[in-house]
N, C-alpha and C positions, 0 to 999 in steps of 0.2 A: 540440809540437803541430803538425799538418799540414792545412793546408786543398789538395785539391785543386778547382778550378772547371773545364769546360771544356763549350761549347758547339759541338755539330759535326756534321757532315753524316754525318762514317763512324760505323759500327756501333762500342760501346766492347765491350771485353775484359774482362770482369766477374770470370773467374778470374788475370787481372793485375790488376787494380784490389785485388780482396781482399787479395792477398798483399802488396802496398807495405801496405797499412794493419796485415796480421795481426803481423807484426814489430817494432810497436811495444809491445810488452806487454801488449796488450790481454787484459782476461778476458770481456769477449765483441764479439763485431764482429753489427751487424745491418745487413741491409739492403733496399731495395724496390727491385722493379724493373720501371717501368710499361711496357704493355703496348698497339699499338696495336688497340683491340677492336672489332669487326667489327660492324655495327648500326645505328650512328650514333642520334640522339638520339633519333630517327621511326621506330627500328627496321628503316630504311630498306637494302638491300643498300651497304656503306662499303668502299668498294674502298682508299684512303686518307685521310692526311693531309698536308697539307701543312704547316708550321710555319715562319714569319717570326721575326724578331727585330730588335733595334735594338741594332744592334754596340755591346759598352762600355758599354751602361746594363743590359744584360742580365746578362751577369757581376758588377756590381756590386751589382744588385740581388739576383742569387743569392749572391755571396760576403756579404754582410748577415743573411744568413738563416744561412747557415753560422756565420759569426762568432757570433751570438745563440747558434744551439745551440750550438757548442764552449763558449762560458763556460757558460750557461743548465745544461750538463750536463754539467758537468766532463771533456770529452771529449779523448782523444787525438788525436783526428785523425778526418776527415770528406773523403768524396766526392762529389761533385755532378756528375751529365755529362747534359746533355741536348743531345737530338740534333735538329737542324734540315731542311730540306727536303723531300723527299717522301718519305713512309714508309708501305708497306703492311701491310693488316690484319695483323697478329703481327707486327711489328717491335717491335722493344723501341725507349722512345722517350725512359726516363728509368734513370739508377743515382742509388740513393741509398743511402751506408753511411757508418754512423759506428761508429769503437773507442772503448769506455771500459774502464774496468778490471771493470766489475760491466754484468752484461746489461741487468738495467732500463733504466740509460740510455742505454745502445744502444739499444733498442729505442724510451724514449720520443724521442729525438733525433731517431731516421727518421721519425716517423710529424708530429715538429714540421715538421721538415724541408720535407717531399711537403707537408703541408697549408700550407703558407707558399709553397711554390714555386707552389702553384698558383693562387693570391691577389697576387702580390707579386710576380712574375715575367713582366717584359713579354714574353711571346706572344703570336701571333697565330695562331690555328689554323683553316684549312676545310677541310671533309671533303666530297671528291670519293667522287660514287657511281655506280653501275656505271650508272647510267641517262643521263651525264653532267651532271648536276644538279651544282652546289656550292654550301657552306653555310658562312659563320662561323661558329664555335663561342659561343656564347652564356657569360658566367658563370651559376654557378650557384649557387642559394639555398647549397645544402647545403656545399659550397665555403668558403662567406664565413662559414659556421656552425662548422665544423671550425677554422678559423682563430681565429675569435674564442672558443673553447673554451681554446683555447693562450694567448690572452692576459687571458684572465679566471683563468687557473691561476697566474698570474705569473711 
């Protein structure tokens, strides 16, 4: 079993990432990969994002998440790379894949994954817009609701 974690300013390589993981025997590999979306909360023109973190509680608190789904879903191996500093509309700003031997839980592992990371994963994110205005990002109901679906599922 393989956990990858890594939190970082460069852009990740998503068809290197797949392939460390597809070589494990996997019978299906799933994955998401978020997206910085243009709008911001007010619908507002979102030039970017910015994204902080707290070195070492960040990776820990993402490798916890991983750890959970690898058992939780009898997984071969899992990737996690989220990416920090300033990152314009269409950056990509999250990878998340996991290999199991059977799709299903590929598939339920990523969607555990993304909805944990985004509850559970000290960020800090404000969205600069084209007017010069900035905003912290708020939590969001819908967020805390996905999350506690996965822990009411056991």
């Amino acid at each position: 079993m393989m956990i990858r974690i890594a939190v970082q300013e460069a852009p990740f390589d998503t068809g290197a990432e797949i392939a460390a993981l597809a070589g494990m025997g996997a019978g299906g590999l799933a994955s998401f990969i978020g997206i910085v979306r243009g709008g911001g909360e007010a619908g507002d023109a979102l030039r970017a994002l910015v994204l902080e973190h707290y070195p070492g509680m960040t990776e820990r608190a993402i490798a916890g998440v991983a750890e959970t789904a690898l058992q939780r879903f009898a997984l071969l191996g899992c990737t996690v790379i989220h990416r920090i500093g300033r990152l314009p509309v269409g950056a990509p700003i999250v990878l998340v894949l996991a290999a199991s031997r059977h799709r299903q839980a590929a598939l339920d592992a990523t969607g555990f994954m993304i909805d944990w990371l985004k509850t559970a994963a000290p960020f800090w994110k404000q969205e600069i817009f084209a007017d010069g205005r900035t905003a912290w990002v708020e939590a969001r109901p819908a967020d805390d609701e996905a999350t506690a679906r996965w822990a009411r599922a056991g």
